[in-house]
TORMAR-528362 format. One record per residue (C-alpha): x, y, z; residue in three letters. Coordinates in steps of 0.2 Angstrom, whole numbers, plus 5000, padded with zeros to 4 digits. Each point is the difference from the previous one (the first is absolute). Example, Ala and Ser with C-alpha at 12.3 -4.5 7.8 and 13.67 -1.06 7.14 Angstrom:
node u: 5062&v: 4978&w: 5039&resn: ALA .
node u: 5006&v: 5017&w: 4997&resn: SER .
END
This chain:
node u: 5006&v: 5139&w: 4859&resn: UNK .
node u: 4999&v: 4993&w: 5017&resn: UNK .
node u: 4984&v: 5000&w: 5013&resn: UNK .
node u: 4998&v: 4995&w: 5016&resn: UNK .
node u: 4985&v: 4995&w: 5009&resn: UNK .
node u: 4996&v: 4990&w: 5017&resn: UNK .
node u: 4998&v: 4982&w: 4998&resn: UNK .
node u: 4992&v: 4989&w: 5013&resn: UNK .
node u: 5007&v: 4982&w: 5005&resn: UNK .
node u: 4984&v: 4994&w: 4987&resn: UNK .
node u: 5006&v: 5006&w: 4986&resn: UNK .
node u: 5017&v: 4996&w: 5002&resn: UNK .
node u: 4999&v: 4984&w: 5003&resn: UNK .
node u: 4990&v: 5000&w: 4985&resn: UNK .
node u: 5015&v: 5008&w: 4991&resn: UNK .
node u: 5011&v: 4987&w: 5006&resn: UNK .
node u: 4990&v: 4986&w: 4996&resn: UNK .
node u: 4999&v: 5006&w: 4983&resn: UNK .
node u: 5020&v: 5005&w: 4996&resn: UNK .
node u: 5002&v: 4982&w: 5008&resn: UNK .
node u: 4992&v: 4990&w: 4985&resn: UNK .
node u: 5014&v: 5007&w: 4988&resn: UNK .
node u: 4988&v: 5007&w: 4988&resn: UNK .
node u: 5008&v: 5020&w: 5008&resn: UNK .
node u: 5016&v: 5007&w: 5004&resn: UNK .
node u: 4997&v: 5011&w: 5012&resn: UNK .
node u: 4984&v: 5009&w: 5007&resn: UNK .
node u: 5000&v: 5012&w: 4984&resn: UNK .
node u: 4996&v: 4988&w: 4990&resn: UNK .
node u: 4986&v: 4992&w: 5009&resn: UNK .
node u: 4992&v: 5020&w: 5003&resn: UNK .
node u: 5000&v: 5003&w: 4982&resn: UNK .
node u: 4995&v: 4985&w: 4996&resn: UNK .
node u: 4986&v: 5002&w: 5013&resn: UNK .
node u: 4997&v: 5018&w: 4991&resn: UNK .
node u: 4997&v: 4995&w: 4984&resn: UNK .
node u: 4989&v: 4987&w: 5004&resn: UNK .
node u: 4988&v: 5011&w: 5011&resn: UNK .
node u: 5000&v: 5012&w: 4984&resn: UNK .
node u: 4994&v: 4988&w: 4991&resn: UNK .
node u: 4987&v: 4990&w: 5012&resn: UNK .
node u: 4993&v: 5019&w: 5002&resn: UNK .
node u: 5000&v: 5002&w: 4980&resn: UNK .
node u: 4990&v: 4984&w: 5000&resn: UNK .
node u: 4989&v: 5003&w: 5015&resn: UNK .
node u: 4990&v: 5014&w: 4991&resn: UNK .
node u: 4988&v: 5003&w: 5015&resn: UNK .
node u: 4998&v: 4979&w: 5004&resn: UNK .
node u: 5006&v: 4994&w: 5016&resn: UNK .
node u: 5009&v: 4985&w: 4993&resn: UNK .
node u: 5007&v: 4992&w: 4983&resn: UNK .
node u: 5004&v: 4983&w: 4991&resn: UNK .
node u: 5014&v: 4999&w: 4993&resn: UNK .
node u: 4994&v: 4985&w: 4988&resn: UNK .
node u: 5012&v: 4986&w: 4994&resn: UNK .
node u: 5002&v: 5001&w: 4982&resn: UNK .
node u: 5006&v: 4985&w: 4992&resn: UNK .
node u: 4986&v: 4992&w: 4996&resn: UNK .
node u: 4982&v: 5008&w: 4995&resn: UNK .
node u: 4986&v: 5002&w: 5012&resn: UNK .
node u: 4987&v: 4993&w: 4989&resn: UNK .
node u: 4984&v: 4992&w: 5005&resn: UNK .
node u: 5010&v: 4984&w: 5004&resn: UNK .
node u: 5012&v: 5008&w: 5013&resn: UNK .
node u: 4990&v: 5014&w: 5006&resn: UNK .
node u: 5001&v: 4991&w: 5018&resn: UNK .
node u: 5020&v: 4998&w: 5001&resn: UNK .
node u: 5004&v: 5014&w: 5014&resn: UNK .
node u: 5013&v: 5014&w: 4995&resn: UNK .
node u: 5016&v: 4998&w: 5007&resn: UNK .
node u: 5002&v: 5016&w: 5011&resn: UNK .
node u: 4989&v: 5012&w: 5008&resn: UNK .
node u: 5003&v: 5015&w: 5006&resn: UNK .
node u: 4990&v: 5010&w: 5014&resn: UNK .
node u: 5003&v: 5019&w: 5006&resn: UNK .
node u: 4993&v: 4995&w: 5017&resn: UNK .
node u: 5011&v: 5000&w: 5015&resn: UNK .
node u: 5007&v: 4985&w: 5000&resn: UNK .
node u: 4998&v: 4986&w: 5013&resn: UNK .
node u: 5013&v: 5004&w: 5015&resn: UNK .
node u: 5000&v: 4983&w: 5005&resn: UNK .
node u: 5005&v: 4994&w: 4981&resn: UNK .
node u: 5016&v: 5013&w: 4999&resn: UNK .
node u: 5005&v: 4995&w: 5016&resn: UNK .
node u: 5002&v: 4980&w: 4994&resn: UNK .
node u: 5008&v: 5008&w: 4983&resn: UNK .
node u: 5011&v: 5012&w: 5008&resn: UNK .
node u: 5000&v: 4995&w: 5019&resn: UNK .
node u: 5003&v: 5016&w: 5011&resn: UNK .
node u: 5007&v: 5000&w: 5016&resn: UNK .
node u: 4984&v: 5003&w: 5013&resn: UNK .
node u: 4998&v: 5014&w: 5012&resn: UNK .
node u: 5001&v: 4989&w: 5015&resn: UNK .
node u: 5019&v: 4998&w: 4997&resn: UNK .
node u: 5003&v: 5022&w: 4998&resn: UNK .
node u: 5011&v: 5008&w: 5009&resn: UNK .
node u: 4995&v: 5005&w: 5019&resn: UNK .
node u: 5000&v: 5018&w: 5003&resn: UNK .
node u: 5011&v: 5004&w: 5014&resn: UNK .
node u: 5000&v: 4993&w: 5016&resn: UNK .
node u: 4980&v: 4993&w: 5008&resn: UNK .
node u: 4988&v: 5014&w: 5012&resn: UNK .
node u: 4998&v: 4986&w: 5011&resn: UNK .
node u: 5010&v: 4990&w: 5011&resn: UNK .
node u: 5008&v: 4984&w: 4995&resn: UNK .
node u: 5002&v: 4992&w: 5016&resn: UNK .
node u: 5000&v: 4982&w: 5000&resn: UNK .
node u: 5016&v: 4992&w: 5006&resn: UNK .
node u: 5010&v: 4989&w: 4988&resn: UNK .
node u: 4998&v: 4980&w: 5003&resn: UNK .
node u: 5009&v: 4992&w: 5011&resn: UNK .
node u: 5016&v: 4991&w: 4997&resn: UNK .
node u: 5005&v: 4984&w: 5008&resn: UNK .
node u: 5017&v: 5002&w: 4996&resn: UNK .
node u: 5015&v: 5014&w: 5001&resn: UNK .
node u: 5011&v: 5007&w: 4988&resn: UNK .
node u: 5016&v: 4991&w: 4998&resn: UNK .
node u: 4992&v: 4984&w: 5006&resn: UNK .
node u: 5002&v: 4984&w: 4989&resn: UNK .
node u: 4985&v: 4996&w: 4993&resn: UNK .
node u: 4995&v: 4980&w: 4992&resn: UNK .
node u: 4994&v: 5001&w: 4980&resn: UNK .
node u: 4985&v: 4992&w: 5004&resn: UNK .
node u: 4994&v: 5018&w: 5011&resn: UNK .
node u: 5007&v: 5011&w: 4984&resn: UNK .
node u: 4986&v: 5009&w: 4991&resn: UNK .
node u: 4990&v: 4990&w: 4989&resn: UNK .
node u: 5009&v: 4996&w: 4985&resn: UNK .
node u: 4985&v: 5004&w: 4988&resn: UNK .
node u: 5001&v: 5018&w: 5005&resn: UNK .
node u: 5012&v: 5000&w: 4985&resn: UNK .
node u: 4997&v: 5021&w: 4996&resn: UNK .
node u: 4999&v: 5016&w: 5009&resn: UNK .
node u: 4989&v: 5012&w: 4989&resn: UNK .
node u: 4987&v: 4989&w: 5005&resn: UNK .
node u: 5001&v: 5009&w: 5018&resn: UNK .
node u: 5004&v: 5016&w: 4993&resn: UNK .
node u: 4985&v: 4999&w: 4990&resn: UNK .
node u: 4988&v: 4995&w: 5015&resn: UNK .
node u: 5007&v: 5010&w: 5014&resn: UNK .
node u: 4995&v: 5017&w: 4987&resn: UNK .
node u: 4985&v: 4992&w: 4999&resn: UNK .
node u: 4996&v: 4998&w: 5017&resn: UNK .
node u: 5008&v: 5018&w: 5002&resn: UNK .
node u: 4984&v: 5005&w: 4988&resn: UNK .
node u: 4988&v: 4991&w: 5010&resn: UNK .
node u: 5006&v: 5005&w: 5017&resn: UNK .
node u: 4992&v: 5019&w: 4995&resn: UNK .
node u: 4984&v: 4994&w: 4999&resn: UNK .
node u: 5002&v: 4987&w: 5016&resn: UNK .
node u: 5014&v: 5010&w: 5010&resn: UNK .
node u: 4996&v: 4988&w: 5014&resn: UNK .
node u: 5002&v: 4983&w: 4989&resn: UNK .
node u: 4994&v: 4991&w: 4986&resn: UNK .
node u: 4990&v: 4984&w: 5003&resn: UNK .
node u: 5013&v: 4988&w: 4995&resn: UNK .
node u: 4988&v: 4988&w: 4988&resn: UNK .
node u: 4995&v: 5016&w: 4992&resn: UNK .
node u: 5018&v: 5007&w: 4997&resn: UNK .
node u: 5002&v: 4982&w: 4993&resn: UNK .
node u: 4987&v: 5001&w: 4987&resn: UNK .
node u: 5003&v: 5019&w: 4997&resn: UNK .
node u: 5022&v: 5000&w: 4997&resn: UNK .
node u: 4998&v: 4984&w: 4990&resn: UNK .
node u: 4988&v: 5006&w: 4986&resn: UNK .
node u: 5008&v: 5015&w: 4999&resn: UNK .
node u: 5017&v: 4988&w: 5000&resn: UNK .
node u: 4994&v: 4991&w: 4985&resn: UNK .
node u: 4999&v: 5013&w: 4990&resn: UNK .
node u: 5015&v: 5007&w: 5003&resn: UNK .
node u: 5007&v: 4983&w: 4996&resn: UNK .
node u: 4993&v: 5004&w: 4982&resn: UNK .
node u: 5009&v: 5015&w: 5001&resn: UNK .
node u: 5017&v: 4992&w: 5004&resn: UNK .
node u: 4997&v: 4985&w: 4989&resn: UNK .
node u: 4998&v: 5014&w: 4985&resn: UNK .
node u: 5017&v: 5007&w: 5008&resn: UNK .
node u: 5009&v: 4982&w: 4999&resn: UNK .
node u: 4996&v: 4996&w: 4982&resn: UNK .
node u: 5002&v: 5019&w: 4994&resn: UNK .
node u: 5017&v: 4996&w: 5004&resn: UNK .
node u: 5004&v: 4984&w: 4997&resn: UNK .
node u: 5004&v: 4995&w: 5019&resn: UNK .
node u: 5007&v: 4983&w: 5004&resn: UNK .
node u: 4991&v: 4992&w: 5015&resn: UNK .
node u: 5011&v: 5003&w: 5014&resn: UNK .
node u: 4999&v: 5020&w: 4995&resn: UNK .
node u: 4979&v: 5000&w: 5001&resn: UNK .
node u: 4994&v: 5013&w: 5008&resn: UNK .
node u: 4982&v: 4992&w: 4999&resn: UNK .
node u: 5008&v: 4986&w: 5011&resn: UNK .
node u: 4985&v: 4993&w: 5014&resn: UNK .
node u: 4989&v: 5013&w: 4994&resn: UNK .
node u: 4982&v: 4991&w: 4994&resn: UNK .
node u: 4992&v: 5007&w: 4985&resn: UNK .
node u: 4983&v: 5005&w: 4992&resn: UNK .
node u: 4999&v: 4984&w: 4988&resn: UNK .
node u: 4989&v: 4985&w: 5003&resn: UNK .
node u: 5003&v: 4986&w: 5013&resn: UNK .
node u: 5012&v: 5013&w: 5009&resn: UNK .
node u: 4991&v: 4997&w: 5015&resn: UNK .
node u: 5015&v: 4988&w: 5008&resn: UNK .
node u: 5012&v: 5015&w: 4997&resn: UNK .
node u: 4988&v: 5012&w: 5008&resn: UNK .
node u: 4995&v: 4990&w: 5017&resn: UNK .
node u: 5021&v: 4997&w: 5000&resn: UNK .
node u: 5003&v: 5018&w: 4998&resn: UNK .
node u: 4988&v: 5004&w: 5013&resn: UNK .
node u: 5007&v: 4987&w: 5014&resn: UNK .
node u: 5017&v: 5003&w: 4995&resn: UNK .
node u: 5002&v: 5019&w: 4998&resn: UNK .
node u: 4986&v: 5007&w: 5009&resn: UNK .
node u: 4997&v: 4990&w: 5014&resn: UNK .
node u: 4991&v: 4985&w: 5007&resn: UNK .
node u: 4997&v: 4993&w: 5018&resn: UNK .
node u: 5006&v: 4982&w: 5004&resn: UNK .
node u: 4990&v: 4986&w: 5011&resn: UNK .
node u: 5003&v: 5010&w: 5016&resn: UNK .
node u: 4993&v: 5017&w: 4991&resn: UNK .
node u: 5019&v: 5007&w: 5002&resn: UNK .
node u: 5005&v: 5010&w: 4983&resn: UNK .
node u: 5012&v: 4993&w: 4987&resn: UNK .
node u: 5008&v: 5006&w: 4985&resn: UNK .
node u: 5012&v: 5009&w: 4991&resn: UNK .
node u: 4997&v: 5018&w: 5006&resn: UNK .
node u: 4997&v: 4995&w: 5017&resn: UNK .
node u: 5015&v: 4987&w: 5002&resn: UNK .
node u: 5010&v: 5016&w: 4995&resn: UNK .
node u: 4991&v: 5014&w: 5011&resn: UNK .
node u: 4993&v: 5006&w: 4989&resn: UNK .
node u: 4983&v: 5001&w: 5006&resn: UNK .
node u: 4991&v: 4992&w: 5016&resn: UNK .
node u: 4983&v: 4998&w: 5006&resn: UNK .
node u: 4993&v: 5016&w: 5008&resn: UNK .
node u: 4983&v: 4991&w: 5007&resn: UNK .
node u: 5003&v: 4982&w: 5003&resn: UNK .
node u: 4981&v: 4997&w: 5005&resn: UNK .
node u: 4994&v: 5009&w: 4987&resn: UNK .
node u: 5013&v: 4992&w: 4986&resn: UNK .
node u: 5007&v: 5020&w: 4994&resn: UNK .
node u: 5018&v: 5000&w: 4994&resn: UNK .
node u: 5009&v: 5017&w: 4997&resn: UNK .
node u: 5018&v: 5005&w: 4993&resn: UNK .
node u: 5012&v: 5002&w: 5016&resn: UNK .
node u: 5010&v: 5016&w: 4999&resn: UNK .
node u: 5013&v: 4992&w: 4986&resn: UNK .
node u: 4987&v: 4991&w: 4990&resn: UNK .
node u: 4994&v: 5016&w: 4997&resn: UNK .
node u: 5016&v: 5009&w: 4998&resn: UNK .
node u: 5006&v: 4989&w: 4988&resn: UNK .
node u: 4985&v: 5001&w: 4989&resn: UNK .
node u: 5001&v: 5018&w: 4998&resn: UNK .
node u: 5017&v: 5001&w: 4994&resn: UNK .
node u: 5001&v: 5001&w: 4980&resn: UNK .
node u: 5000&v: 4987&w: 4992&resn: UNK .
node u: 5005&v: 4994&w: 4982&resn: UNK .
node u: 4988&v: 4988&w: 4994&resn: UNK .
node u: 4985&v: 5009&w: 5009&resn: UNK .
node u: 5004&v: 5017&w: 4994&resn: UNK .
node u: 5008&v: 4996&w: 4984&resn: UNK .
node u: 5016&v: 5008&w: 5003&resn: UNK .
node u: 5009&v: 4984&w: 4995&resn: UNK .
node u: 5018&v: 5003&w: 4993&resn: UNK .
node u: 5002&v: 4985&w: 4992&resn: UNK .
node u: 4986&v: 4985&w: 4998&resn: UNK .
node u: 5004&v: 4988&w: 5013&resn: UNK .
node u: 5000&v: 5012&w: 5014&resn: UNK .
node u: 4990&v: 4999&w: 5013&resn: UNK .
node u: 5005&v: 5010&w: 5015&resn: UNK .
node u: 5013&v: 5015&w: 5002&resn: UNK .
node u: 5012&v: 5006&w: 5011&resn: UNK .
node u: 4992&v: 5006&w: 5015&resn: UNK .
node u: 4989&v: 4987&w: 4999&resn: UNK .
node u: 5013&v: 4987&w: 5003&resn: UNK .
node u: 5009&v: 5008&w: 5013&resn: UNK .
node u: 4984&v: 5004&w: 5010&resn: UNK .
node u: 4994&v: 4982&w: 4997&resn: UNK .
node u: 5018&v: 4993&w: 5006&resn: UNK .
node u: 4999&v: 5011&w: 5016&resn: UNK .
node u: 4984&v: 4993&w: 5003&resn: UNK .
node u: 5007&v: 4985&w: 5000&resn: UNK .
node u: 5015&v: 5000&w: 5009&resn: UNK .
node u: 4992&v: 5009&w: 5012&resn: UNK .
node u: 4983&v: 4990&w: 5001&resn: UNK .
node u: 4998&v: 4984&w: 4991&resn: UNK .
node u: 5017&v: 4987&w: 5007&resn: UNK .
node u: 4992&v: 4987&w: 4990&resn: UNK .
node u: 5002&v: 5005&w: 4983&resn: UNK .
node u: 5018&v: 5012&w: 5006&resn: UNK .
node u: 5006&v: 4982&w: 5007&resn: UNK .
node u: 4995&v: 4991&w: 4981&resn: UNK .
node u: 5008&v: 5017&w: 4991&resn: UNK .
node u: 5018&v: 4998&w: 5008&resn: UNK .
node u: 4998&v: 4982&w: 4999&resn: UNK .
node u: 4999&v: 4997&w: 4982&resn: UNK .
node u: 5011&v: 5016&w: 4996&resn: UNK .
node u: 5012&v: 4991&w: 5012&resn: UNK .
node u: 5000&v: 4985&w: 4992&resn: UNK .
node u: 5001&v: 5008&w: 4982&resn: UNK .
node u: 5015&v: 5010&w: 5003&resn: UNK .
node u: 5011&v: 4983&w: 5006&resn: UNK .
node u: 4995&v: 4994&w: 4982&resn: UNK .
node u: 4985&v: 4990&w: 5003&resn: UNK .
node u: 4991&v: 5011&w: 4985&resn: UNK .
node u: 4988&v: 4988&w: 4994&resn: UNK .
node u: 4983&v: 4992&w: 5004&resn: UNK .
node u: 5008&v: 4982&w: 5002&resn: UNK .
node u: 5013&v: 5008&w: 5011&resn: UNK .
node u: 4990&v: 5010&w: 5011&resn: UNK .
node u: 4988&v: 4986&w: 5003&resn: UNK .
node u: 5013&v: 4988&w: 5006&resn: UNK .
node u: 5006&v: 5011&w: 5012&resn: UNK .
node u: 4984&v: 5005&w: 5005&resn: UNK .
node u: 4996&v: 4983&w: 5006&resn: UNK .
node u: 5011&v: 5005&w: 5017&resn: UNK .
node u: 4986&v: 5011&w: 5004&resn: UNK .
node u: 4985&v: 4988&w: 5004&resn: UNK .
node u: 4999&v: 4996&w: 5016&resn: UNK .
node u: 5004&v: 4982&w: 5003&resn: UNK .
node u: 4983&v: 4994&w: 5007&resn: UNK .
node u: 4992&v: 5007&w: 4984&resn: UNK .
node u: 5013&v: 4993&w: 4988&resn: UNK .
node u: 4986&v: 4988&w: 4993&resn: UNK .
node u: 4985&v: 5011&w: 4999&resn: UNK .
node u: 5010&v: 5012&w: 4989&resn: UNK .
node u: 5001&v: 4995&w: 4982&resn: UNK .
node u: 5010&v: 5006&w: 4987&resn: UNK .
node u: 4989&v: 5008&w: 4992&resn: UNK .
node u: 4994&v: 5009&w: 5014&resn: UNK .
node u: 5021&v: 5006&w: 5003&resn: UNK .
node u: 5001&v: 5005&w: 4983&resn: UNK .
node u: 4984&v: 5011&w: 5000&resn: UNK .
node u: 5007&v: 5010&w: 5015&resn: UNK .
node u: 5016&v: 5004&w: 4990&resn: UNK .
node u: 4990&v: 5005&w: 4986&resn: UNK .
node u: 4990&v: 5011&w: 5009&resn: UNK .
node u: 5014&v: 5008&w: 5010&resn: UNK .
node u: 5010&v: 5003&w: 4984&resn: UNK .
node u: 4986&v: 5007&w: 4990&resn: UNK .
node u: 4996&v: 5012&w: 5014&resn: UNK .
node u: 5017&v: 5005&w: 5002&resn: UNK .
node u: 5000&v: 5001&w: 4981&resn: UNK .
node u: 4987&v: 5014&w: 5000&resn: UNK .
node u: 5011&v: 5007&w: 5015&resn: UNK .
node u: 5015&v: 5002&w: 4987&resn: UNK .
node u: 5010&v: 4990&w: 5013&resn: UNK .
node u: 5004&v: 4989&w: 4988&resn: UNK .
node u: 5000&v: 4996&w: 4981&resn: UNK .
node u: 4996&v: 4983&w: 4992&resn: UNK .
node u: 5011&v: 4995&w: 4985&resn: UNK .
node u: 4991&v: 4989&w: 4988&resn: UNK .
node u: 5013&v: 4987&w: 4992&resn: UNK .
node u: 4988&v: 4987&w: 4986&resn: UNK .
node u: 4989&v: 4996&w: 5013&resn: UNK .
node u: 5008&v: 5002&w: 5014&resn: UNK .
node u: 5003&v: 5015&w: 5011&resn: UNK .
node u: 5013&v: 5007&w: 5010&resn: UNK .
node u: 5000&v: 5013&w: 5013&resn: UNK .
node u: 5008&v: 5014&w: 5003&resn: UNK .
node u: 5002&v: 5013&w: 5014&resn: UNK .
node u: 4998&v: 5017&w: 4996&resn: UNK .
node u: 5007&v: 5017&w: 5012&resn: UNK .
node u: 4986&v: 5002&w: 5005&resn: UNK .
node u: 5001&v: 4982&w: 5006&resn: UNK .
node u: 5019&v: 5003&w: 5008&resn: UNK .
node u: 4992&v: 5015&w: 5009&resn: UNK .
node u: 4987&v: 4990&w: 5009&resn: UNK .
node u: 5012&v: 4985&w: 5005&resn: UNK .
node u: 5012&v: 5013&w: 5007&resn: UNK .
node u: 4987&v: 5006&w: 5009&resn: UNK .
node u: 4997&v: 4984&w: 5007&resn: UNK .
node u: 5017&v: 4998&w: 5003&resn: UNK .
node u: 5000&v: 5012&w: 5017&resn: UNK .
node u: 4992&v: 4998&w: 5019&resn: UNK .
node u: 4984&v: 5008&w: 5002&resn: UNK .
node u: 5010&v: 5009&w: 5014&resn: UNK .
node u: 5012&v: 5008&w: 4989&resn: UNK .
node u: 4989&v: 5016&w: 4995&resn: UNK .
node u: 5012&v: 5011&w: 4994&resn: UNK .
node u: 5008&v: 4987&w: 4984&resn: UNK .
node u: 4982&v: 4995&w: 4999&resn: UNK .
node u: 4995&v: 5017&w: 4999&resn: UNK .
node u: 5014&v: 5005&w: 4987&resn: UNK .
node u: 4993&v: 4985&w: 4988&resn: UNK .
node u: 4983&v: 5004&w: 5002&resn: UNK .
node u: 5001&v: 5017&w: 4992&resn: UNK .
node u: 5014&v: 4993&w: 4988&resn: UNK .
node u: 4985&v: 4997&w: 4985&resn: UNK .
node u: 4993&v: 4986&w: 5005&resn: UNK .
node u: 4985&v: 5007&w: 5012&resn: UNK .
node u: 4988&v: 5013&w: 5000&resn: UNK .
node u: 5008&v: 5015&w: 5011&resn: UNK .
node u: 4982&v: 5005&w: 5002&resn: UNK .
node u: 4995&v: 4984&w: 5010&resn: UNK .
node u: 5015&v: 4999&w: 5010&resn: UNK .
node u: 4998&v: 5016&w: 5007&resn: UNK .
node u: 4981&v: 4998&w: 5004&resn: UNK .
END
C-alpha cells in the first residue's frame, strides 16, 4: 500500500535527520516506526497529558525514589525553537522570490574605477576571504524579502542585524547538510556562514561586514555583494542599501541549496545561475573577470597548483607595494579567486594526499574563449555567448 501526503520543509528535515543516524533505511522505516510508537504513547496516555517511561533496572524503593526517569514524554507542541537546533530548517527569509518586485529598483550599480579588459594589480582583487558565493546568494534573497516590506531601502545596520540571524540559522541547516553526507571541507556548503551555537558571535559580526555590508572610515560601502554590484546604497544620508537590478535578478533565480533541488550534495548553484552570474560579470564587474582569465590562463599553461600559481602571481603586485604585500596576503587572494570560481564550476580542484591540483572545466574553456575576442567583435562574441555558457535571457534584456 502506498500514501501520499504533503510534507513541509519541518518534517522533512526531521525525516532526514533521522535516516542520517543509520538507525533507518529509508523514510518507511522511520514513519512506521514513528506509527507504532504513537500507538502506543496513545495506549498509555489513557486521558493524561503526559507519561514516564521509567528506567527499570534498578527498584525505585524508598532509597532511590529521587533518581529522575530517563525519558519523558509530553503531547504538547513541541518547542519550535528546540526542533530547529535538532533538525535545522532552512528559514523563510532565504524562500524563493515570487516573480519579478511591484516597485522599482532603480539604484544604479557602483561605480567602477576600472574597465574590462584592463590589467589589474592582486593587491585591488576581491578580498581573499570572500572564499564562497552562496553566501551572496543567500543574502541577496534575503534582502529581496526585505525589500517588500522597505521598497525604498532597508536601513543598513538593520539589514545587518536582521540577514545575519537568520544567516546563522541557516548555517545550522547547512552544517546538518555537510555531516549528513560526510563532506570534506573544501566541499562545505556551510562555509562562512555563522551559526546558532555559543561564542558564535565573531562569525556573525564577520558574516554581517563581509556579506551583507559595512561602511569604511569615509562612510563609503564595502563588501562582497557590493564589490560585485550586487547591491548599492539607495540613500546615502540616510545609510539605506537596496539590490541593483542584478542583485535582485540573481536572487530570484532558483537555486539548489535554498530550494532544495540539489542533484547531488555538493551543489550549490545550477545552470542558469552560473551563466547569469558569469554575464554579470563580464559585463559588470572587470575586477573579478580580470582575476577569472588570469588564474584560468595560468592554469591551462600548466601552472595547476597553489605553489605554482603564487609564484607567478608575484608579477602582478605592483612594484611600489612589493613590500607591503605578504605572502600570506597573495596566497589568500588565489584562494579566494579559485574557491569562487570553484562554486562557478569553472574549474575543479583535484586532491592528491594533501595537496591539490586544479583543473579547468568546459565550462572553464568557454569563458577563457570568451575572453579571447575584442569587445568590438560582436557577432563571434555574440555566437559564444549563446553557445552554453550564458543566460540567453540576460543577454537579450
Amino acid at each position: 500500500m502506498i500514501i501520499c501526503f504533503n510534507c513541509n520543509d519541518r518534517i522533512k528535515s526531521i525525516l532526514d535527520g533521522l535516516i542520517a543516524t543509520g538507525q533507518y533505511s529509508d523514510y518507511a522505516g522511520v514513519i512506521q516506526a514513528a506509527l507504532n510508537n504513537l500507538v502506543v504513547l496513545h495506549e498509555r496516555l489513557d486521558g493524561k497529558s503526559h507519561i514516564v517511561i521509567e528506567d527499570n533496572t534498578g527498584d525505585f524503593n524508598d532509597e532511590n525514589k529521587d533518581i529522575k526517569p530517563f525519558y519523558s514524554f509530553d503531547t504538547r507542541q513541541p518547542d519550535s525553537k528546540q526542533l530547529q537546533r535538532i533538525f535545522p530548517v532552512i528559514p523563510e527569509e532565504f524562500g524563493q522570490l515570487t516573480g519579478y518586485p511591484d516597485f522599482p529598483l532603480s539604484v544604479a550599480e557602483p561605480q567602477d574605477s576600472y574597465t574590462r579588459r584592463q590589467t589589474i594589480a592582486i593587491d585591488k582583487w576581491m578580498f581573499g576571504q570572500y572564499n564562497t558565493l552562496l553566501p551572496a546568494k543567500a543574502t541577496c534573497r534575503a534582502l529581496g524579502h526585505l525589500l517588500y516590506e522597505y521598497p525604498q531601502g532597508i536601513q543598513l545596520q538593520k539589514a545587518v542585524i536582521s540577514i545575519t540571524e537568520s544567516a546563522a540559522r541557516l548555517g545550522d541547516y547547512l552544517q546538518h547538510h555537510d555531516k549528513t553526507h560526510s563532506l570534506p571541507r573544501e566541499d562545505s556548503l556551510a562555509t562562512g556562514f555563522p551559526s546558532t551555537v555559543p561564542g558564535a558571535e565573531k562569525a556573525k559580526l564577520r558574516y554581517g561586514r563581509q556579506f551583507v555590508g559595512n561602511l569604511n572610515q569615509q562612510h563609503a560601502m564595502t563588501g562582497m555583494l557590493f564589490d560585485l554590484k550586487l547591491v548599492n546604497m539607495a540613500d546615502q544620508r540616510n545609510k539605506l542599501i537596496t539590490l541593483t537590478e542584478a542583485g535582485y535578478r540573481f536572487a530570484a533565480l532558483a537555486n539548489p541549496v535554498l530550494d532544495r533541488q540539489q542533484e547531488y550534495p555538493t551543489q550549490k548553484f545550477n545552470r542558469e545561475e552560473i551563466d547569469f552570474f558569469l554575464a554579470h560579470v563580464h559585463y559588470s564587474v572587470p575586477v573579478e573577470d580580470h582575476a577569472y582569465s588570469t588564474l584560468l590562463r595560468y592554469i591551462s599553461t600548466g601552472r595547476d597548483t597553489p605553489e605554482q600559481l603564487d609564484t607567478v602571481l608575484q608579477r602582478h603586485v605592483p612594484r611600489d607595494t612589493r613590500l607591503q604585500v605578504s605572502k600570506s596576503f597573495l596566497a589568500s587572494q588565489r584562494s579566494g579567486t579559485i574557491s569562487r570560481m570553484t562554486d562557478l564550476e569553472l574549474i575543479r580542484r583535484e586532491r592528491i594526499g594533501v595537496k591539490f591540483k586544479y583543473h579547468i572545466t568546459d565550462r572553464g574553456e568557454q569563458f577563457m574563449q570568451l575572453q579571447s575576442y575584442a569587445t568590438g567583435d560582436s557577432s563571434r562574441l555574440t555566437r559564444i555567448l549563446h553557445n552554453d555558457i550564458l543566460s540567453d535571457n540576460y543577454i537579450n534584456s
